[in-house]
C-alpha positions in Angstrom: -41.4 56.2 -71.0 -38.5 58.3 -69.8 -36.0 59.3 -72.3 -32.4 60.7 -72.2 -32.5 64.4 -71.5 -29.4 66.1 -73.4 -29.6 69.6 -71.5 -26.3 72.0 -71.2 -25.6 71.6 -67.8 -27.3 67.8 -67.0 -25.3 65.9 -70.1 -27.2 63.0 -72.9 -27.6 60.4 -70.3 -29.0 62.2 -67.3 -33.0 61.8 -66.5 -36.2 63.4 -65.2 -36.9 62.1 -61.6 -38.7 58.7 -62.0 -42.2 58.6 -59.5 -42.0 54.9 -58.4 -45.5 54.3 -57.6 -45.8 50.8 -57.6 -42.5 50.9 -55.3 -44.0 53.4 -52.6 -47.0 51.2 -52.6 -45.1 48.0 -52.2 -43.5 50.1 -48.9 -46.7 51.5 -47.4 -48.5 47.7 -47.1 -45.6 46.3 -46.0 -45.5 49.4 -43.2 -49.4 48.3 -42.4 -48.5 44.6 -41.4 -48.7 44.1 -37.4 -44.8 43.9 -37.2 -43.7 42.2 -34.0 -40.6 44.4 -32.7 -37.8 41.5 -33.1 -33.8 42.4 -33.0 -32.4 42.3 -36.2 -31.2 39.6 -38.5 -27.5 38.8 -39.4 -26.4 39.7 -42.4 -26.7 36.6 -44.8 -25.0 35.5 -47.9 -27.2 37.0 -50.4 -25.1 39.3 -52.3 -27.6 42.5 -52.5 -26.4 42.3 -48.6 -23.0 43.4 -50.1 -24.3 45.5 -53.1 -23.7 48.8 -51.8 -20.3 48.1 -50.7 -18.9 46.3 -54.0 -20.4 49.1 -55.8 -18.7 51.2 -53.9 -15.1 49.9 -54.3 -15.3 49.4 -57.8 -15.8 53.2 -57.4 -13.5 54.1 -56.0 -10.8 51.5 -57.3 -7.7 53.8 -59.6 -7.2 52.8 -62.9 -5.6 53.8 -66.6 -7.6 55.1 -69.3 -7.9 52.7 -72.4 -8.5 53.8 -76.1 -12.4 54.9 -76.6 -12.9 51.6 -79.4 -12.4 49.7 -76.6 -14.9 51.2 -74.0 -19.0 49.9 -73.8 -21.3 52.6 -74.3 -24.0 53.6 -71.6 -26.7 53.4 -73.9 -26.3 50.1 -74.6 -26.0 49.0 -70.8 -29.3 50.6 -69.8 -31.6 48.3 -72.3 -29.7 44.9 -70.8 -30.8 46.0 -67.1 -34.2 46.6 -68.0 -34.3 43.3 -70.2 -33.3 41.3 -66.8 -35.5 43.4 -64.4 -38.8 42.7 -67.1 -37.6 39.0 -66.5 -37.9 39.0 -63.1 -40.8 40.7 -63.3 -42.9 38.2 -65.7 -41.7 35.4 -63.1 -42.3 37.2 -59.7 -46.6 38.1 -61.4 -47.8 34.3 -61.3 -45.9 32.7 -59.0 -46.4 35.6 -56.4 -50.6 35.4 -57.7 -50.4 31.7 -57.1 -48.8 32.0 -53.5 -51.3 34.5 -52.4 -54.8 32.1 -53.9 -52.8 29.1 -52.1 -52.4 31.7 -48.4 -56.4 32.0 -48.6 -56.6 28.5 -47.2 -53.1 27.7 -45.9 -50.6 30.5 -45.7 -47.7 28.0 -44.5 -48.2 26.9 -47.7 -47.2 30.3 -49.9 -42.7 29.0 -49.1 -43.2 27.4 -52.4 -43.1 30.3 -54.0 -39.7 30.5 -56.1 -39.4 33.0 -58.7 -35.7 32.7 -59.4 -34.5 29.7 -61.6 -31.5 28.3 -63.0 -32.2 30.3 -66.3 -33.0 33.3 -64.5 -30.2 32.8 -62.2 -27.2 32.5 -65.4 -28.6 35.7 -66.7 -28.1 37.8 -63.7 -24.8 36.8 -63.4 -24.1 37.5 -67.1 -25.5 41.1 -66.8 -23.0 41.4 -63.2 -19.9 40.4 -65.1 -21.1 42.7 -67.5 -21.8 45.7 -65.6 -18.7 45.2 -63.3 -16.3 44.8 -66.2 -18.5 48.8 -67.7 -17.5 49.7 -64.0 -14.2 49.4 -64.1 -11.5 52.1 -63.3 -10.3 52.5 -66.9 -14.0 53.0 -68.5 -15.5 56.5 -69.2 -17.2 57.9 -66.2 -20.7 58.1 -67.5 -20.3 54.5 -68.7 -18.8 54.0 -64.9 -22.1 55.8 -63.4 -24.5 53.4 -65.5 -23.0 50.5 -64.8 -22.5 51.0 -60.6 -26.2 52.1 -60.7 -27.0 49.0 -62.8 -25.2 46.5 -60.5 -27.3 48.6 -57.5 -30.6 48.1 -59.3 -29.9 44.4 -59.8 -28.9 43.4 -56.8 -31.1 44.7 -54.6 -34.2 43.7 -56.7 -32.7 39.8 -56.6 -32.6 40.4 -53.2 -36.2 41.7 -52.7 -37.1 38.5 -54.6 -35.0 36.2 -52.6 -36.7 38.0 -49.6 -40.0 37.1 -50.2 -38.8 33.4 -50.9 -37.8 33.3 -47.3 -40.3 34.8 -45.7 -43.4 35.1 -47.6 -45.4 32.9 -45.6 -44.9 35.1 -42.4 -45.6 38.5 -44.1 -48.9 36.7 -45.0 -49.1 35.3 -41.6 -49.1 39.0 -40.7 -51.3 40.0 -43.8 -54.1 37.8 -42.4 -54.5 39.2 -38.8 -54.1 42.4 -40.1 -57.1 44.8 -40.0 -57.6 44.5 -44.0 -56.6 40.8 -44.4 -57.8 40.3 -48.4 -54.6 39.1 -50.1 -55.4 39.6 -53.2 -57.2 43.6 -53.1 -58.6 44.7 -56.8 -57.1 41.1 -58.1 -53.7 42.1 -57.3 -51.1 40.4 -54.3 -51.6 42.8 -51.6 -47.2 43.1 -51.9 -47.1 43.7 -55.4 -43.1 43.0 -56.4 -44.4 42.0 -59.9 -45.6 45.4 -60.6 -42.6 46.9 -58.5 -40.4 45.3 -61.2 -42.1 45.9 -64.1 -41.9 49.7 -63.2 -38.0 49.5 -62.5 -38.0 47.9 -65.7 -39.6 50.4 -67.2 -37.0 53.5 -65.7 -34.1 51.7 -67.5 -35.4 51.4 -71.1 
């Protein structure tokens, strides 16, 4: 588990460089499926497709200090992001499992997989009001920096999620006249987002 490194020149809540493993793995199988060159999509309404650029202006938005009593801390903003990305986690490892046994017989069948509920849904957009109003102008920059990285984090892992909702049944479409077609290698989906999560989790405790 990473800690906080307080160095001289790096500051309390600066870290070592995190080795996403299950994250490059998740990459390199997708990168193996028989891709069919296609132009690309529009942009959709999911908002990781606007992640980068909300971060962004909260960023840069001016603003006027307020008292320090009055400002959240970073420490405490880092444990809320890895308590939502473990959530998604623990849903994404047996509903992604159960798509991938039900793709051995009928992979048309794997667009019932749906990791995102209602529950699921209300505590995402608790943690983004929270780490938007942490990002505001007239917080402390390293409180600032957690919480823009936080909201980036989130975002584009709900969107990950939402994009195997959409389209899980062609990537194991493409999975299966592949030139390794298991689905499930070493008891594990051959796309492991479960494990992808649990490890993001894990570089924000």
């Amino acid at each position: 588990m990473n800690r906080a490194v307080d160095t001289p020149d790096r500051g309390p809540y600066c870290r070592p460089p995190i080795r996403r493993y299950a994250l490059r793995s998740l990459v390199e199988a997708a990168r193996e499926l028989p891709l069919p060159v296609t132009a690309p999509e529009p942009a959709s309404d999911d908002p990781g497709g606007a992640a980068t650029a909300y971060a962004e202006a909260l960023a840069r938005a001016p603003g006027a200090a307020i008292p320090d009593q009055g400002r959240p801390r970073p420490d405490e903003l880092r444990p809320a992001v890895a308590a939502v990305l473990a959530r998604l986690a623990r849903r994404v490892d047996p509903e992604l499992e159960a798509a991938m046994h039900r793709g051995r017989g009928a992979w048309d069948q794997a667009d019932a997989f749906s990791a995102i509920d209602r529950e699921v849904e209300r505590d995402v957009a608790a943690l983004r009001r929270r780490l938007a109003a942490a990002a505001s102008p007239e917080q402390a920059a390293a409180c600032r920096a957690i919480a823009l990285e936080g909201l980036l984090a989130i975002d584009v892992a709900v969107s990950l999620v939402r994009l195997f909702e959409r389209r899980l049944a062609a990537l194991l479409r493409l999975r299966l006249r592949s030139a390794t077609p298991e689905l499930l290698p070493a008891g594990r989906p051959f796309l492991d987002l479960g494990r992808a999560l649990h490890e993001a989790a894990e570089a924000w405790r």
